[in-house]
RODO-2510 file (C-alpha; in nm, 4 decimals, decimal comma):
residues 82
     n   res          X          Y          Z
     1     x    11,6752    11,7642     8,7419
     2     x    11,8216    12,0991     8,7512
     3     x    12,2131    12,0310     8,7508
     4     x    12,2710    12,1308     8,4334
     5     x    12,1494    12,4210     8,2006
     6     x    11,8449    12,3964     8,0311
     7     x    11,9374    12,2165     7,7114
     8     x    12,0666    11,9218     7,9432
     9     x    11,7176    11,9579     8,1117
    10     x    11,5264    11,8948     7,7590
    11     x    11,7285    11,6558     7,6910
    12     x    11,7070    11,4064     7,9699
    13     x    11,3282    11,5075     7,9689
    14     x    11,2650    11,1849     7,7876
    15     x    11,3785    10,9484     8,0077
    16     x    11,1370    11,0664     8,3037
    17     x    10,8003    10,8711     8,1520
    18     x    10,9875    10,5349     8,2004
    19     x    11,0044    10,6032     8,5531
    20     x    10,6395    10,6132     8,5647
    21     x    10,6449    10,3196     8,3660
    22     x    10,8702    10,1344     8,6139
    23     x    10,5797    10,2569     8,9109
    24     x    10,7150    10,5385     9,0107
    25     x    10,5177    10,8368     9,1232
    26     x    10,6824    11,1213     8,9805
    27     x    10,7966    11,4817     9,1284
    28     x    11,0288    11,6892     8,9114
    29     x    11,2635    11,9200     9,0629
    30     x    11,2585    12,2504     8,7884
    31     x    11,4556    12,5769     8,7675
    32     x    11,1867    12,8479     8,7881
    33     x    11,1933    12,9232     8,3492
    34     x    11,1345    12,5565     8,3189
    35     x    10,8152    12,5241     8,5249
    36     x    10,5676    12,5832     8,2739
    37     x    10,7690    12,3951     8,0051
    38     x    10,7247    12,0836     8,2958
    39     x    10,3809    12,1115     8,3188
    40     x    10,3059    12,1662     7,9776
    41     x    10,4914    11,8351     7,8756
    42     x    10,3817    11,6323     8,1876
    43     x    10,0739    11,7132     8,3276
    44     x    10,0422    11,3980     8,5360
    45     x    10,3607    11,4369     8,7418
    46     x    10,4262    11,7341     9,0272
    47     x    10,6402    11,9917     8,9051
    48     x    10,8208    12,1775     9,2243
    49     x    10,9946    12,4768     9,1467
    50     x    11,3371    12,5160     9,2523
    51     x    11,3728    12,6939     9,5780
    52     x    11,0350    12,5828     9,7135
    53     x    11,0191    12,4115    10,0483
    54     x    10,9604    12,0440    10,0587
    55     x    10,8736    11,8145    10,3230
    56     x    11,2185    11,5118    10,1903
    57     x    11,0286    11,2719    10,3476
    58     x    10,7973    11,2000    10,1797
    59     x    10,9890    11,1169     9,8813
    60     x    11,1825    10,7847     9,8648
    61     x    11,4628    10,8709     9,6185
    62     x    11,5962    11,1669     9,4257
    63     x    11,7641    11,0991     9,0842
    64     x    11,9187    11,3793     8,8940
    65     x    11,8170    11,3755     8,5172
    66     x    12,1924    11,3218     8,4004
    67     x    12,1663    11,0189     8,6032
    68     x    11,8236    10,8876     8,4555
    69     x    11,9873    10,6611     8,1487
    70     x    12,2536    10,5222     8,3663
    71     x    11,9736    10,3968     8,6540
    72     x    11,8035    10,2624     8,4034
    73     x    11,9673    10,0412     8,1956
    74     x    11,9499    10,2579     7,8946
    75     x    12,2450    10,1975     7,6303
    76     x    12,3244    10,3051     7,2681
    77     x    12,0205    10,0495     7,1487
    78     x    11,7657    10,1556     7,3812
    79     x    11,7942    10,5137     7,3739
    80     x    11,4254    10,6754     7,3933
    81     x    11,3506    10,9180     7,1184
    82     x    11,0760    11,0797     7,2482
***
């Protein structure tokens, strides 16, 4: 989720839940200041700091937070507010 500066991250923060609500198991890519923020706010999903090595495979798709609301069918009506 770190494409964007850290008012983008926030703000697409609220769309990560649904993706454990859809079944997904739930790893969040974070920029190092964000890390605590991360874990603070979602203590059941992995937080991975930025620059940390990670073994791809064992994760079946990466989604960038700007993406989220797109990939999942979210529209002007359906917008999360939390």
């Amino acid at each position: 989720m770190p494409e964007q500066g850290f008012g983008d991250a926030i703000q697409f923060m609220r769309f990560i839940p649904h993706l454990a609500n859809l079944g997904a198991q739930v790893a969040i890519l974070s920029k190092p200041p964000m890390v605590d923020v991360y874990q603070q706010t979602f203590p059941q999903f992995q937080i991975v700091e930025e620059g940390t090595t990670v073994n791809r495979n064992s994760f079946d798709y990466c989604v960038y937070g700007m993406e989220l609301p797109y990939r999942l069918g979210v529209d002007q009506s359906t917008i999360p507010l939390q």
